[in-house]
C-alpha positions, -999 to +999 in steps of 0.1 A: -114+383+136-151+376+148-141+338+140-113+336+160-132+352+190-161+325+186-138+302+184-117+309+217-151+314+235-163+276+221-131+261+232-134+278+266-166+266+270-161+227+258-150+216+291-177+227+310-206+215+285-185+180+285-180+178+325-218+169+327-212+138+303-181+126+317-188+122+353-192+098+375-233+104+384-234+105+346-224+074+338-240+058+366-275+073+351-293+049+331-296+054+292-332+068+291-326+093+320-295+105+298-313+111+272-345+130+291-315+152+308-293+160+274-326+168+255-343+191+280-310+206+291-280+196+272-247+208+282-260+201+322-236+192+350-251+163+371-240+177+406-256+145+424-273+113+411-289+087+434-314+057+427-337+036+456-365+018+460-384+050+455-373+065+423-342+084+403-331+115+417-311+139+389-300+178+402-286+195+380-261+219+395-271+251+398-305+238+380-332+214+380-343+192+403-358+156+386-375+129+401-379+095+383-402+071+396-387+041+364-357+053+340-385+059+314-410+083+332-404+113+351-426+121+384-414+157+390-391+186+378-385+210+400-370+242+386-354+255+417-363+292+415-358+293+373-390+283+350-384+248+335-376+244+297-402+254+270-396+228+250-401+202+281-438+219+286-445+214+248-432+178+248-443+167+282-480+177+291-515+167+280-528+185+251-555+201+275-533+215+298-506+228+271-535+244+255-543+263+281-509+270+290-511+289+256-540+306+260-528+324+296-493+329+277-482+302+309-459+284+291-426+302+300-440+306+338-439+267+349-415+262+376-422+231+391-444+199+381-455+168+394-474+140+383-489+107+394-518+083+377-545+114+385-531+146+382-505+169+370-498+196+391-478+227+382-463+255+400-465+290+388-452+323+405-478+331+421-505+300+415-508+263+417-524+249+380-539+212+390-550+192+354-573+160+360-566+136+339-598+117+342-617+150+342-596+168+316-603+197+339-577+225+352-583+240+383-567+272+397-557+281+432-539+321+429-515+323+458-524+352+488-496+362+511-521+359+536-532+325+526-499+312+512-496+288+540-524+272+543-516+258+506-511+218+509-495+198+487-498+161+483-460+146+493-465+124+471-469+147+440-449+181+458-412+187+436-401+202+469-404+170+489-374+161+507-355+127+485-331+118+510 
């Protein structure tokens, strides 16, 4: 009997896990940005997928937001008010940074990050984590209610930058 229930819910389900495969935005998505999408969040639905002279732009529906600046290298992930993948914070940052990721017990608490050819720069709950690459250094900046809005972020690098 528990098989038969498994196997209801599974074909219930196939659909939806397939939608994200078989749609338009997904085929339009070159191979390597496939591949970065199914592997850090398979069964995703592509709600909108768009390329210009500035980069990829993947959002997932009712997920991630990803910003590609060439097929093969992402710039940003932006979480969208849910932590990003563990497994894309193991795979994806320098050793340094995972370390201390680790160390703080951070790794489930990423929910944006950006790169360029200096930094990476990660948004927590209630923090901003900046790694150096140059440096290998990580710097800190704890967010104040108070001093919340006199936080910058470098357009270039911010996941919340408007794409469109």
């Amino acid at each position: 009997m528990r098989s038969f229930w498994y196997a209801i819910i599974v074909l219930s389900c196939l659909p939806v896990m397939l939608s994200g495969c078989n749609s338009e935005e997904w085929k339009s998505m070159p191979d390597s940005i496939q591949r970065f999408v199914s592997h850090y969040y398979p069964g995703a639905v592509i709600e909108s997928y768009y390329d210009n002279s500035s980069g990829y732009y993947v959002d997932i529906k009712d997920g991630a937001s990803i910003v590609f600046s060439v097929p093969d290298a992402w710039q940003s992930l932006n979480g969208n008010g849910v932590t990003l993948p563990r497994i894309f914070i193991e795979n994806e940052m320098p050793v340094t940074l995972y370390r201390y990721l680790l160390e703080t017990e951070s790794v489930a608490g990423v929910y944006a990050v950006a790169r360029d050819a200096r930094v990476y720069r990660l948004t927590m709950f209630d923090s901003d984590l900046v790694y150096n690459i140059s440096t290998d250094k990580i710097t800190y900046t704890k967010w104040d209610s108070s001093a919340s809005s006199s936080i910058s972020r470098s357009p270039s690098l911010s996941p919340y930058a408007i794409r469109r």
